[in-house]
C-alpha positions in Angstrom: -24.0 -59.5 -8.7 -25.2 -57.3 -5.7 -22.6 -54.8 -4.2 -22.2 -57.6 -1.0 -21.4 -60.0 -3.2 -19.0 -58.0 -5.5 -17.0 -56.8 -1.7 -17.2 -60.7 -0.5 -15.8 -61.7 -3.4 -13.4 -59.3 -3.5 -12.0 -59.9 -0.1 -11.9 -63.7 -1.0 -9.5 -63.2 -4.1 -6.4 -63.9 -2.5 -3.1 -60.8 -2.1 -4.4 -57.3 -2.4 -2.5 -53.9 -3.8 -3.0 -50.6 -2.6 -2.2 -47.7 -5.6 -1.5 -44.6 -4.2 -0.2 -46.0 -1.0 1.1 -43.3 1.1 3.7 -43.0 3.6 1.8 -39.8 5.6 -0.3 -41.9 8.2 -2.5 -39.2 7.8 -4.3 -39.9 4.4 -6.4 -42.5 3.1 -4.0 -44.2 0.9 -2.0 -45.4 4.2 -4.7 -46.3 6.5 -6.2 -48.2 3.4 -2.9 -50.1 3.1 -2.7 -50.4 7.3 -6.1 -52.0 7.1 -5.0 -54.8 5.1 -2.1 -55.4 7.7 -4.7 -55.4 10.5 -6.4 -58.2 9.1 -3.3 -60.2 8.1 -3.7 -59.8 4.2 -0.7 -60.2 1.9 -0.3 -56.7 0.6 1.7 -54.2 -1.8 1.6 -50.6 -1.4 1.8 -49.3 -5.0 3.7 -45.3 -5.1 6.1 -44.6 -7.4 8.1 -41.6 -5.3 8.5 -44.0 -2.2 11.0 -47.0 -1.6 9.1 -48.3 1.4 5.6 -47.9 3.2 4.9 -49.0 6.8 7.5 -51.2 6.4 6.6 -53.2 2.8 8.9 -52.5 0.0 6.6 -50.3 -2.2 6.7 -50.0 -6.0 6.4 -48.0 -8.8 3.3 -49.4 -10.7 1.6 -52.7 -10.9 3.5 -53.9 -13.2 6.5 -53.9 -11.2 5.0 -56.4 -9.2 6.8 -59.7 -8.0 3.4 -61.5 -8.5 0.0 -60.9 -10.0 -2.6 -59.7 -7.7 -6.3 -60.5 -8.2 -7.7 -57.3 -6.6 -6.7 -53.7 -6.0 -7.6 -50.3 -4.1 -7.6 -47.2 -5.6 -6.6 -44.0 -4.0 -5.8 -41.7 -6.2 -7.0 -38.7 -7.8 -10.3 -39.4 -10.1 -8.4 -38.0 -13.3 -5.5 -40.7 -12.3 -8.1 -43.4 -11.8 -8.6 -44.3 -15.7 -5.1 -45.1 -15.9 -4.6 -47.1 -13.2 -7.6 -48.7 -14.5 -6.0 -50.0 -17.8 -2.5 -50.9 -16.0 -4.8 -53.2 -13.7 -6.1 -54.7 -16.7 -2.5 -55.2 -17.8 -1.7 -56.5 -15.0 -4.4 -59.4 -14.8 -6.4 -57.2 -11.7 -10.0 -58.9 -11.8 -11.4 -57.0 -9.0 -11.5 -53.2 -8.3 -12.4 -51.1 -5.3 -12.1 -47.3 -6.0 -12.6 -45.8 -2.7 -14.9 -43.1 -2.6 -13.1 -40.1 -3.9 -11.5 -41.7 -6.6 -14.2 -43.1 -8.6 -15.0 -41.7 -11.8 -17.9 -42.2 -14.6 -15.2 -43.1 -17.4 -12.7 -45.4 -15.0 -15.8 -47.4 -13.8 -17.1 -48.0 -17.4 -13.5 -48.3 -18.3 -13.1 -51.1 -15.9 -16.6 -52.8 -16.6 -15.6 -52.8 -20.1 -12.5 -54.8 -19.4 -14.4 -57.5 -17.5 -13.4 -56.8 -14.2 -15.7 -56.6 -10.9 -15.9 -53.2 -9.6 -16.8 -51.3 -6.3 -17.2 -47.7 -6.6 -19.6 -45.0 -5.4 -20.3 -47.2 -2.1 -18.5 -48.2 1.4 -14.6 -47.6 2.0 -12.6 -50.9 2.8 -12.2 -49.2 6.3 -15.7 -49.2 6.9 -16.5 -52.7 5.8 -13.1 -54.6 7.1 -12.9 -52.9 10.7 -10.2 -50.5 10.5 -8.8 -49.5 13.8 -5.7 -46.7 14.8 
């Protein structure tokens, strides 16, 4: 499956979670999960140090989740990634978008491994969903 089909069907799968959802406006893991507002997407902002971001009850790890959700993005750091990687799996995550900066060599084969479709080492969400200020 090309990298434009892997993103289409990602964006297709249904309610998205952000991991390493931040409440500083500033960094990626916010605008990532502001993105997904913009467009009207179901959405859960996954941080465990923050009760709430941009206004969405945020929580502690996927599996703290009031529903399953088919597809993630990852923002966090690359040594963090692997982890998150196996909770996804856990969690019944089929698709993965590790946005550039958090990808590594051993959470993308880690993923792969599992069976899930991955995005890594290509375009950020922002890029390819239109994210605006």
């Amino acid at each position: 499956m090309s990298v434009t089909d892997r993103i289409q069907s990602f964006l297709d799968s249904g309610s998205f979670a952000v991991v390493g959802a931040s409440t500083d406006r500033s960094k990626y893991g916010n605008k990532v999960l502001r993105c997904y507002q913009q467009h009207g997407k179901e959405v859960y902002p996954i941080n465990p140090k923050a009760p709430e971001v941009e206004g969405l009850k945020a929580y502690p790890s996927l599996g703290a989740l009031p529903v399953r959700v088919p597809a993630i993005s990852i923002i966090t750091p690359p040594a963090a990634t692997e982890s998150v990687v196996r909770e996804a799996a856990a969690a019944g995550v089929k698709h993965i978008w590790m946005q550039p900066g958090a990808e590594s060599d051993a959470a993308i084969a880690t993923a792969e491994a599992l069976g899930m479709s991955v995005i890594a080492g290509g375009p950020c969400l922002l890029v390819v969903m239109g994210y605006h200020e």
